[in-house]
C-alpha positions as CSV (number, residue, x, y, z in Angstrom):
1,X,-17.3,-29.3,-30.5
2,X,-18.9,-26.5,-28.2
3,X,-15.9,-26.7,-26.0
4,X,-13.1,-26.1,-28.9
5,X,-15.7,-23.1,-30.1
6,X,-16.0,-21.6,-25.9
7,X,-11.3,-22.5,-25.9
8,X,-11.3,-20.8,-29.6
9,X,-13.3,-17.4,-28.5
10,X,-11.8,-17.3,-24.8
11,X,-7.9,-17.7,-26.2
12,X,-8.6,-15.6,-28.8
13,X,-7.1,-17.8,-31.4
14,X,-10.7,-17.6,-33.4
15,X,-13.9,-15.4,-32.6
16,X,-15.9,-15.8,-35.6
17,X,-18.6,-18.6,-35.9
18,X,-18.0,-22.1,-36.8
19,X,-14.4,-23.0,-35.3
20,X,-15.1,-26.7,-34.8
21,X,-15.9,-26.7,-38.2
22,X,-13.4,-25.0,-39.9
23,X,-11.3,-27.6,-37.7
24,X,-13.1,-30.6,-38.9
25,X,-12.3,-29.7,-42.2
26,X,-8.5,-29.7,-42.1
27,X,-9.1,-32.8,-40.1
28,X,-11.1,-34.9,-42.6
29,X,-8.0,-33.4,-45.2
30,X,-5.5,-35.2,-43.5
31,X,-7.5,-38.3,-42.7
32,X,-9.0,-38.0,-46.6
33,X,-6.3,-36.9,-49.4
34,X,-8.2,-36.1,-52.6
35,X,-9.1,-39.1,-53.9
36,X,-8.5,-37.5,-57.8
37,X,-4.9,-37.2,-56.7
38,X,-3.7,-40.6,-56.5
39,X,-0.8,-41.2,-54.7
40,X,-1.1,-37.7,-52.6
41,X,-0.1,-38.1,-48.9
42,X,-2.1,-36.6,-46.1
43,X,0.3,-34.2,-45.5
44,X,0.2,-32.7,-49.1
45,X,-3.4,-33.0,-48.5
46,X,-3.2,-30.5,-45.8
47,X,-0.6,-29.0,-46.9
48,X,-2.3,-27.7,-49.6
49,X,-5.5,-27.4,-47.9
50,X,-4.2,-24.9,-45.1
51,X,-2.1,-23.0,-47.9
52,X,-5.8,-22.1,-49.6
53,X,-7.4,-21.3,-46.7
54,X,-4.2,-18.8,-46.4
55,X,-4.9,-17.4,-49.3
56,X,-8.0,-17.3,-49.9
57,X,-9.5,-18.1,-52.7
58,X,-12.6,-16.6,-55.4
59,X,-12.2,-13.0,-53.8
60,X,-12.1,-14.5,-49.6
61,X,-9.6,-12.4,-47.9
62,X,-6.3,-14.6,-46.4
63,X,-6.7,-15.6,-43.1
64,X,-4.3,-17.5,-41.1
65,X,-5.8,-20.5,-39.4
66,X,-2.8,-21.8,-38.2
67,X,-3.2,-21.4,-34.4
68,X,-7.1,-22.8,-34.6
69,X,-5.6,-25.5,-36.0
70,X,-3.2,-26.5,-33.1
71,X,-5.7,-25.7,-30.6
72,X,-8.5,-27.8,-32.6
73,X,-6.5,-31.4,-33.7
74,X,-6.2,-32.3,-30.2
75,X,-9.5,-32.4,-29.4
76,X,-11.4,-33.2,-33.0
77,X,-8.7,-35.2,-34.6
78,X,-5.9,-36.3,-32.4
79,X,-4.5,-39.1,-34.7
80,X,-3.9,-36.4,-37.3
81,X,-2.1,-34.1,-34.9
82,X,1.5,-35.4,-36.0
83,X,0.3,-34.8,-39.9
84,X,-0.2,-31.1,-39.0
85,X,2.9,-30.8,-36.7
86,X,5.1,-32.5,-40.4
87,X,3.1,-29.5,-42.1
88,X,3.9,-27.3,-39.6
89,X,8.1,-28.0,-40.0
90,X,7.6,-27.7,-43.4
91,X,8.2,-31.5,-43.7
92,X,6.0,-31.8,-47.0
93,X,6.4,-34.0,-49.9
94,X,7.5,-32.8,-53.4
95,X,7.0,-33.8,-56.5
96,X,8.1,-32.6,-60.2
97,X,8.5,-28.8,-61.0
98,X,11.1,-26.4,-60.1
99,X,10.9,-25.1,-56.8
100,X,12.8,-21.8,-54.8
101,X,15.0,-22.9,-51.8
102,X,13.3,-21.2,-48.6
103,X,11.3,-22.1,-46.0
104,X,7.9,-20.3,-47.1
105,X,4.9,-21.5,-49.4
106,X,5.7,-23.0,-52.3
107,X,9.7,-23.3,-51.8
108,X,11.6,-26.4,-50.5
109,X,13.5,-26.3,-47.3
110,X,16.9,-26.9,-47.5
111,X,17.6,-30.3,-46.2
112,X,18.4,-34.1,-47.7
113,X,15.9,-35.8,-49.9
114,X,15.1,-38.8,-50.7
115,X,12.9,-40.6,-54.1
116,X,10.1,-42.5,-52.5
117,X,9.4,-44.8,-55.4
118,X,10.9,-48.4,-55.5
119,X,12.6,-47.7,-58.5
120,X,13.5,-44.5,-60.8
121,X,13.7,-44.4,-64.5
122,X,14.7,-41.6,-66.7
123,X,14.9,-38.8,-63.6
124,X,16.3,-35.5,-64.1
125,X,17.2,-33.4,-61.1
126,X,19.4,-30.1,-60.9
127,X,20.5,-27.9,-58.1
128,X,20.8,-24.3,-59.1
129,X,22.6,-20.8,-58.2
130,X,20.4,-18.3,-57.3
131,X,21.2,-16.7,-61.1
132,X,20.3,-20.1,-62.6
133,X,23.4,-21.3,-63.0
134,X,23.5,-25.0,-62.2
135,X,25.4,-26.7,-59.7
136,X,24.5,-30.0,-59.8
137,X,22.9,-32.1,-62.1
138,X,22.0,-36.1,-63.1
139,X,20.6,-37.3,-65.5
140,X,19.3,-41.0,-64.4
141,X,18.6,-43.6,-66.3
142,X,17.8,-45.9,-63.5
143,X,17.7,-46.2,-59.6
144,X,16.6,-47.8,-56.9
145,X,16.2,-45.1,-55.2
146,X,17.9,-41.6,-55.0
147,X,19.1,-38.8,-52.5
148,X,19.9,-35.4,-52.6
149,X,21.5,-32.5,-50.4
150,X,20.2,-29.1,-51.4
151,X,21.8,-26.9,-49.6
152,X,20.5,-23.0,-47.9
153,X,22.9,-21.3,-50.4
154,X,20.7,-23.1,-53.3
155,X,18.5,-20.6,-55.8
156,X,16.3,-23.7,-56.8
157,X,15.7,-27.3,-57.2
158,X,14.3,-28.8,-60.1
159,X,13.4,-32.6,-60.6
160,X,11.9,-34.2,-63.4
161,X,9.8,-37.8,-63.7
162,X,11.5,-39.1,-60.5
163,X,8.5,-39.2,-58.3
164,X,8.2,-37.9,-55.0
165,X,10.8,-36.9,-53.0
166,X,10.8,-36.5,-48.8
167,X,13.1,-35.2,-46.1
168,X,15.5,-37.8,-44.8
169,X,15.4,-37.4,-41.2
């Protein structure tokens, strides 16, 4: 832990106190999803973890911890290191809402996606212009399973009780 503090302060990736911490943190995130969340991966786990320590939260000013982060996994949590690198690409799991087509917080990366539940019942996705108008849309009664391209050119995606849906790689 006092080696990833002394590599933090010397590369200047982090100067303040408590490094290895902040570190272990993130790491027992991805090893630990919120247990109130059932069915959250690790990667939304950190996902969502990194994106509040971004922010800041209750009046903390943002802070990116990004580069601690790939200089700390290595050494405190190496079997989590390809569950930040998925977080890092963006690679993150979604599940209902309506989400803008981009690659920062919050928006889904263009790509093809794929339903993660054995079965689908009563799903509704859309694809949509930029002004809302839609250009794709189902309506599913029933599926074993379902994919989707949304393209860069999208405004949004929006999916509805299908469950979680990941990038097909």
């Amino acid at each position: 832990m006092e080696a990833l503090e002394q590599q933090a302060r010397s590369t200047g990736v982090y100067t303040g106190q408590g490094a290895a911490s902040l570190v272990n943190q993130a790491c027992e995130k991805a090893r630990t999803p919120d247990p109130e969340n059932i069915g959250i991966t690790a990667v939304e786990s950190l996902d969502a973890y990194i994106e509040i320590t971004r922010t800041g939260s209750s009046g903390e000013p943002a802070r990116d911890l990004m580069p601690l982060y790939k200089l700390g996994f290595p050494i405190l949590c190496p079997e989590q290191v390809s569950t930040l690198e998925r977080v890092i690409r963006g690679d993150v799991p979604f599940g209902s809402g309506t989400f803008e087509i981009g690659a920062g917080p919050e928006q889904v990366k263009p790509g093809t996606y794929r339903t993660t539940r054995r079965s689908v019942e009563d799903c509704y996705w859309e694809r949509t212009r930029a002004d809302g108008e839609i250009i794709q849309n189902k309506l599913v009664t029933h599926a074993k399973r379902l994919t989707v391209t949304i393209k860069p050119t999208d405004g949004s995606f929006t999916s509805e009780r299908c469950g979680t849906w990941e990038a097909v790689h």
